[in-house]
C-alpha positions as CSV (number, residue, x, y, z in Angstrom):
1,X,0.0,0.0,0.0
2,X,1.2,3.6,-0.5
3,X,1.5,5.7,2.2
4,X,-1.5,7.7,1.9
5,X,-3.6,4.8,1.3
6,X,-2.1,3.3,4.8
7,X,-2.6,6.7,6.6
8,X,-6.1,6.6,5.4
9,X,-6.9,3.0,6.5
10,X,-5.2,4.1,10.0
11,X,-7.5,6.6,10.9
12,X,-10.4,4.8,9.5
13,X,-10.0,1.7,11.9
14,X,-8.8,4.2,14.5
15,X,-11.9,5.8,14.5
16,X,-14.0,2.7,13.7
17,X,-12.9,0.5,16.9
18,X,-13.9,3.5,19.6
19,X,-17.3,3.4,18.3
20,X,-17.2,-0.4,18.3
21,X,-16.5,-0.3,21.5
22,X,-18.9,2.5,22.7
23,X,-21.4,0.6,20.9
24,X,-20.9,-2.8,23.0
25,X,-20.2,-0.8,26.0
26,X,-23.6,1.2,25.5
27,X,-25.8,-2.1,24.9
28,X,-24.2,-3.8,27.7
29,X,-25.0,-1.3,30.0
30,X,-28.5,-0.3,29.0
31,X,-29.5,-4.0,29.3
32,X,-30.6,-4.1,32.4
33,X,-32.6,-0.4,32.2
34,X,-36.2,-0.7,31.3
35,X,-37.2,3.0,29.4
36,X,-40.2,4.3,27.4
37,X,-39.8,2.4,24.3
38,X,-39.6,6.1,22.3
39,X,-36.5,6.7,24.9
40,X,-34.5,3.8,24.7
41,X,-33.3,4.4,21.1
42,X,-32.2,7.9,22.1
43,X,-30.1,6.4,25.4
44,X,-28.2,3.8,23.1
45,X,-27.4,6.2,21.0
46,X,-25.7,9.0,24.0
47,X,-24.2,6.5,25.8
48,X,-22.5,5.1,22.6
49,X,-21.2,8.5,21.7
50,X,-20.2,9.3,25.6
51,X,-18.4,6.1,25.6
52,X,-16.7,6.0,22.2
53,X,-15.6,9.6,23.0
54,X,-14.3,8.3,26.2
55,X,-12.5,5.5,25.6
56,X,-10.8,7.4,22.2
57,X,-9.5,10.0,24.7
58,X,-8.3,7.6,27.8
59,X,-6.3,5.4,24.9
60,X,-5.2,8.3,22.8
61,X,-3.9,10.0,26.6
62,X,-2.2,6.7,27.5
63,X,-0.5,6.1,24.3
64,X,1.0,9.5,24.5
65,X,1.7,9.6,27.8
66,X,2.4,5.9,29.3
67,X,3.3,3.9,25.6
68,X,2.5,4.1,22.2
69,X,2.2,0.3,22.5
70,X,-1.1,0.9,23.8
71,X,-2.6,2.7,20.3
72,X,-3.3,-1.4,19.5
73,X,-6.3,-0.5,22.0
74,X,-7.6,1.5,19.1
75,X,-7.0,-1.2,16.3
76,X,-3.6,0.1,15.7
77,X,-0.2,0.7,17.7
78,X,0.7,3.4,15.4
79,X,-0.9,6.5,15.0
80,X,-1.4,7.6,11.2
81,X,1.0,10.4,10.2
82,X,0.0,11.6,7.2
83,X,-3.0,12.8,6.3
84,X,-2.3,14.8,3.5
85,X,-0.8,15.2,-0.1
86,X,3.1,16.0,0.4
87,X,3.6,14.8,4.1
88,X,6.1,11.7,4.5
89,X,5.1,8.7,7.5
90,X,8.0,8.8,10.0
């Protein structure tokens, strides 16, 4: 793959797996909540964002901070470099 092409497939699973996550982590724990049928679509869908948005931050925080080895945690140890036309992956 070229490197654009594997810049761009970075970010997409890097961004796909968080909302994986915050998808499971949402259904899990609206499973044992009984709501207004009209409600409970609305729920999923906060608590999925809260907890994608979550869990993207607390990885990206401790692959900066603790080790990059920990970006696997978001489908990939590396983050993408390059995201545009001219810029060269380190």
């Amino acid at each position: 793959m070229n490197t654009a092409l594997t810049a761009l497939w970075a970010s997409i699973v890097r961004t796909l797996v968080p909302i994986i996550v915050g998808a499971v982590v949402a259904f899990l724990v609206g499973r044992g909540i009984t709501l207004d049928p009209e409600f409970e679509p609305l729920l999923g869908s906060a608590l999925t964002l809260a907890f994608s948005g979550l869990y993207y931050v607390a990885v990206r925080i401790l692959e900066t901070y603790v080790t990059p080895k920990l970006g696997w945690l978001l489908g990939l140890a590396k983050s993408p470099v390059v995201y545009s036309k001219g810029k060269h992956a380190t």
